[in-house]
N, C-alpha and C positions, 0 to 999 in steps of 0.2 A: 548344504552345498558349501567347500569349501573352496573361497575365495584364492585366488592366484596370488593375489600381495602376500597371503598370510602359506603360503607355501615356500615363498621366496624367504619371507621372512625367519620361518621356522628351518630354511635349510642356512641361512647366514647367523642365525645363533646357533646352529649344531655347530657350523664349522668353528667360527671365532670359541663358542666355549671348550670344546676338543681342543683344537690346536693351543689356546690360551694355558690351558690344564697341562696341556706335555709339556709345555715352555715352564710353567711355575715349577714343574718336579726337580728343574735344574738348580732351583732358586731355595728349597723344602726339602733336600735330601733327608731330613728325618719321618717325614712322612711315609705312608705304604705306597709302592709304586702303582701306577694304572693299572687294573687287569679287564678284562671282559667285565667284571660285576660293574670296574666304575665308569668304562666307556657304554654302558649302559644306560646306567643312575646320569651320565652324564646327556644321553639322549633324550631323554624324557619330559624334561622342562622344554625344548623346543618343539618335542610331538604337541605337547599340550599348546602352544599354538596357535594348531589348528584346530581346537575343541575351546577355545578362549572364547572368541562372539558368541559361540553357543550358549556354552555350563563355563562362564568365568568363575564362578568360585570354587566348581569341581577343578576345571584346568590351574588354577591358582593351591587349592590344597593339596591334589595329586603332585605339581612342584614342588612344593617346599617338604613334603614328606619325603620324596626323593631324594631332594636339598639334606635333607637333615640327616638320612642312612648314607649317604654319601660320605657324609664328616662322620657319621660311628667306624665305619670301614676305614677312617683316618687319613685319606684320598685329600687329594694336594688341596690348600686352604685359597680363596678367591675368586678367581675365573666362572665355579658353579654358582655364584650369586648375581650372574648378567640375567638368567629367563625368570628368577622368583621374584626380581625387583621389576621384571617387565610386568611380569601377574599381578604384581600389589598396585601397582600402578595401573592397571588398565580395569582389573576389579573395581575401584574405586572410583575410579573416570566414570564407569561403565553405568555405578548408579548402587554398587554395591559397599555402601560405605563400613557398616558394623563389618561384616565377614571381611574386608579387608584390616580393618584395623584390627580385629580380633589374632587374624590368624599374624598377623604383625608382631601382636605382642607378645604370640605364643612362639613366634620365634625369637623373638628377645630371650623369652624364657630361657628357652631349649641352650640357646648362646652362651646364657650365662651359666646353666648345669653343665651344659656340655667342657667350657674353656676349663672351670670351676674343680668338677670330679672326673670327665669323660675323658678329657683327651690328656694322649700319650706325655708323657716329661710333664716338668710343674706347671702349675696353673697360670694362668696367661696374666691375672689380676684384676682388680678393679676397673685400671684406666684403660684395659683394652675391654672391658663390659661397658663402663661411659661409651666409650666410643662408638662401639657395636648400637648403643642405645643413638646416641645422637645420629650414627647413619639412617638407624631405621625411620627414627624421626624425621629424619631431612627429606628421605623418599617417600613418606605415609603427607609431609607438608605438600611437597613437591606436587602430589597425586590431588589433594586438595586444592591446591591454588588452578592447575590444569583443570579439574571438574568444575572449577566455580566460573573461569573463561568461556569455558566451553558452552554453559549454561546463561552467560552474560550475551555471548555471540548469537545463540540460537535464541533467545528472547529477542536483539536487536533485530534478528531476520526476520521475527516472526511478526514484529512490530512492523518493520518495513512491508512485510508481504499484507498485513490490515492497512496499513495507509495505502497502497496501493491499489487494493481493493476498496478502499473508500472510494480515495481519487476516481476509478472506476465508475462508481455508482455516482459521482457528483457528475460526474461528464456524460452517464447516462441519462440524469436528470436534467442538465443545463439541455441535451440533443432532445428531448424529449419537449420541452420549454420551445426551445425554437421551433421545433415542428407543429405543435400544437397552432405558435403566434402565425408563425408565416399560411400553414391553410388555413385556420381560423378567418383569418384578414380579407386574404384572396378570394377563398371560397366563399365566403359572406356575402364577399361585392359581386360573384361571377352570379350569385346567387340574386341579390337583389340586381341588377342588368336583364339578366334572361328573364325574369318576371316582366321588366318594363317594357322589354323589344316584345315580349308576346303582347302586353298591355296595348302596345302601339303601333304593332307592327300594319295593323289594317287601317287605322285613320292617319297615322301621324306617321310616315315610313320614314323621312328621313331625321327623326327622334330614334327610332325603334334601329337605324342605321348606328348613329353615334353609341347608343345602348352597347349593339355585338361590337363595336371598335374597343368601347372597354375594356369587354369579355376577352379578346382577342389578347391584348397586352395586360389584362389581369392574369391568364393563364401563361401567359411568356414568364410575366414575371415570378407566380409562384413556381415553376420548372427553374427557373432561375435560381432562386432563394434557395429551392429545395436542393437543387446542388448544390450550392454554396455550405449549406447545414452538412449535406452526408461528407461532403468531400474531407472536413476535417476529424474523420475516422478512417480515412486511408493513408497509409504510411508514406511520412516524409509531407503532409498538408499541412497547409496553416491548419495553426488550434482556435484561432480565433475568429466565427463566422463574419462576415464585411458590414453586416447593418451596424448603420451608428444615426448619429444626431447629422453628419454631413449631407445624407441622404431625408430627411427628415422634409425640404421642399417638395421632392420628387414624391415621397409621401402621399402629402397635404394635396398633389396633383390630382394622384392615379387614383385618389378614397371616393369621387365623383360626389363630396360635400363641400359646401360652402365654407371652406377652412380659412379662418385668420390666424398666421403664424406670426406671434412677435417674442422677441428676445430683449431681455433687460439685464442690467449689470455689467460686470466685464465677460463679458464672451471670450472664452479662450478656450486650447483642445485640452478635453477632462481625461482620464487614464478610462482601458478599453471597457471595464465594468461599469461602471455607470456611465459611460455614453452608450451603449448597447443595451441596460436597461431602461433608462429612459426612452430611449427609441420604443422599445417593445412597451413600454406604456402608452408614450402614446398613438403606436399601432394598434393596442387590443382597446383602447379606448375609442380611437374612431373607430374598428370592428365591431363595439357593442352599439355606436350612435346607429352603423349602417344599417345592424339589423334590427334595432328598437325602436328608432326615431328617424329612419332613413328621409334628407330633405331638411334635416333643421343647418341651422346653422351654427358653427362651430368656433373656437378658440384656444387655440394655443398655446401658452405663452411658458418662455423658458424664462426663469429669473436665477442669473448666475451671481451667487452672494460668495461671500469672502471664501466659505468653507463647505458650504451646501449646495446644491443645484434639485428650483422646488421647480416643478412639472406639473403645471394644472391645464386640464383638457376639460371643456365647459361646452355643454351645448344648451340652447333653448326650449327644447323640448315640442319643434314645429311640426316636426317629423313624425309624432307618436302614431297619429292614427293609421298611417302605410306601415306599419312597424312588422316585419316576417316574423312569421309566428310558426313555420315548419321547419325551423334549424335545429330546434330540440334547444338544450342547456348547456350549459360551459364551465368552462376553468379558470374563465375571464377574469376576476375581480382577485378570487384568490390565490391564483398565479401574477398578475401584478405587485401583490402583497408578500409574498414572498421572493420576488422579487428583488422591491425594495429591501422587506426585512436581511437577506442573505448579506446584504451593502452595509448593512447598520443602516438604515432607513426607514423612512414609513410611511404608508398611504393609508387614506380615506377616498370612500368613493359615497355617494348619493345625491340626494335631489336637491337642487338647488334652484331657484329663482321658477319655477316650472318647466326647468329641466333638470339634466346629469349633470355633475361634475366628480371628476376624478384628482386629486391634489394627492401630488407624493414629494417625499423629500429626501434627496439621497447625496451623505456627506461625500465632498470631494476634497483636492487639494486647494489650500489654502492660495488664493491668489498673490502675486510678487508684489511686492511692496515697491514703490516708484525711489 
C-alpha cells in the first residue's frame, strides 16, 4: 500500500527534477538536448519513490542505473542527482547500510570513468573527481549521522515507554499494598466483633450492642479507605492515598485494643512515604494483635531521631488464647518489610517478652538544626 506523503513526494521530485533539467540546458548548451528517452530516465528516480519503504535497495539501484544512462545519453549534468541522493540516504536510514555505501562507491566509480574517458570534450580532471568524491561522502556521512539519531531517539522512547511501564506496575503494586492493609485491618476487627456480639449477644446485650457499633463504623470506614485507594486511579485524583501518622489516634481508637500511643523526639511532618508507611505498619501490626492476641494490650511508640523514624508496635501477648483462627494466612509481616525495605529501611517482627513486637526503622529528613 502506497502511502499518500510518498505520492506527493514522488510527484514534487518529478516536477522540481524536470523542470530543474530544462533550466540547466540554458546553462550546458554543450550537452545533448532533452528528448523523450531523457524526460524518461528523468522520471524514474521519483516512480522509485513509491517502491522506496518497500524494496529500498531495489528503489535505490533502479535510481542510480537510470542516473547513470542518463549521463551516457550526455543529458544536462545536476538536477538528475536530487532522487539518487534521496535513495542513498533513505537506504541507509532505513537500516541498509552496506548496499548503500556499496552502490555509493559504485557510483564514485562510474563518475570517475565516466568524467575520465566517457564524456563528450576533455575530461573534467581530478578536482572535479575529489569533489564528486567528497559530495558523495558528505551525503553517505550525512545518512549516517540521521540513522544513528534516529536510533538514539527510538531507544529514548523505548526507554521512556519501560519506565512507564514500570512506574505502572509500581503503582499497581503500591494499590495492591493499600488494599490488602485497609480490608486486612477492617475485616479482621468486623471479624473479631461479630464473633463477640454472637458470644454475648444472649447474656450480655448491651456488650454484644457496643460489639455491632464497631462493626457499623468498621465497615464505614473500610468503604471509606477503599474509596480513598481506588479514587487515585481515576484521572485528575490525587496520587497519593490520605492515611498517614495524623490519623494514627483515630487508629489506636477504632482497633477496639488497649493501645498506648506515645511519641518521642522532635515530632515534626516526615514527607508522604514514610509517614504512609509507618501508618500501614502499624495498621497491619494491630491487625495481626487483633487476630492473634485479640484483648492484650498494646504499645505504640513513634521515636522521631535526627534522620530516621523507628516504629515499634509491642503487645503482651494477653490476648493469645481468643486468637481467630478462621482468617486463614497473610501478607502481613512481609508486606511491612517491604515496606520498609522500598524506603531504604528495615523491620523485625517477633516475640518478645511473651508477646509480639514489630520494630522498623525508616530513614527520613534530617531534622532543622536550631
Amino acid at each position: 500500500m502506497v502511502e499518500r506523503r510518498d505520492v506527493v513526494h514522488a510527484i514534487a521530485a518529478a516536477v522540481v527534477q524536470t523542470v530543474a533539467s530544462v533550466g540547466a540546458q540554458w546553462a550546458q548548451p554543450d550537452r545533448t538536448p532533452l528528448d523523450w528517452r531523457g524526460y524518461l530516465l528523468l522520471l524514474v528516480g521519483p516512480a522509485m519513490i513509491l517502491a522506496m519503504r518497500r524494496r529500498p535497495t531495489v528503489a535505490m539501484a533502479v535510481t542510480l542505473v537510470a542516473t547513470w544512462v542518463f549521463l551516457l545519453f550526455g543529458f544536462v549534468y545536476g538536477p538528475v542527482f536530487l532522487t539518487p541522493i534521496i535513495m542513498i540516504v533513505h537506504t541507509l536510514v532505513s537500516g541498509h547500510r552496506r548496499p548503500a555505501w556499496a552502490w555509493g562507491m559504485a557510483t564514485l566509480l562510474f563518475m570517475i570513468v565516466y568524467t575520465t574517458w566517457l564524456v563528450s570534450g576533455p575530461p573534467r580532471g581530478w578536482y572535479h573527481n575529489l569533489a564528486v568524491a567528497a559530495f558523495l561522502f558528505l551525503v553517505l556521512t550525512f545518512a549516517e549521522w540521521l540513522r544513528a539519531f534516529r536510533e538514539r531517539r527510538a531507544e529514548k522512547a523505548q526507554k521512556a515507554a519501560e519506565e512507564e511501564r514500570r512506574q505502572a506496575s509500581e503503582e499497581r503494586l503500591s494499590m495492591a499494598q493499600e488494599l490488602h492493609d485497609v480490608l486486612a485491618h477492617n475485616i479482621s476487627l468486623i471479624h473479631v466483633q461479630a464473633s463477640t456480639a454472637l458470644h454475648l449477644i444472649e447474656t450480655h446485650p448491651e456488650q454484644a450492642r457496643s460489639a455491632l457499633s464497631t462493626i457499623k463504623t468498621a465497615s464505614k470506614d473500610v468503604l471509606s479507605e477503599m474509596r480513598g485507594v481506588l479514587d487515585v486511579l481515576r484521572e485528575g485524583a490525587p496520587r497519593n492515598p490520605t492515611a498517614g501518622l495524623d490519623r494514627l489516634d483515630d487508629l489506636a481508637d477504632r482497633s477496639c485494643l488497649d493501645v498506648k500511643l506515645t511519641r518521642t523526639g522532635q515530632v515534626r511532618q516526615i514527607p508522604h512515604g514514610p509517614d504512609r508507611a509507618a501508618y500501614r505498619i502499624v495498621q497491619e501490626s494491630l491487625t495481626n494483635v487483633t487476630r492473634h492476641a485479640p484483648g492484650s494490650s498494646v504499645v505504640v511508640c513513634l521515636d522521631y531521631g535526627d534522620d530516621t523514624l523507628r516504629v515499634t508496635v509491642t503487645d503482651d501477648g494477653a490476648g493469645k488464647r481468643d486468637a481467630v483462627t478462621d482468617l486463614g494466612g497473610g501478607n502481613g509481616i512481609p508486606g511491612m518489610r517491604e515496606r520498609a525495605s522500598a524506603l531504604g529501611g528495615s523491620l523485625t517482627a517477633g516475640p518478645h517478652d511473651g508477646g509480639f513486637r514489630v520494630a522498623a526503622t525508616l530513614p527520613i529528613p534530617a531534622k532543622e538544626k536550631p
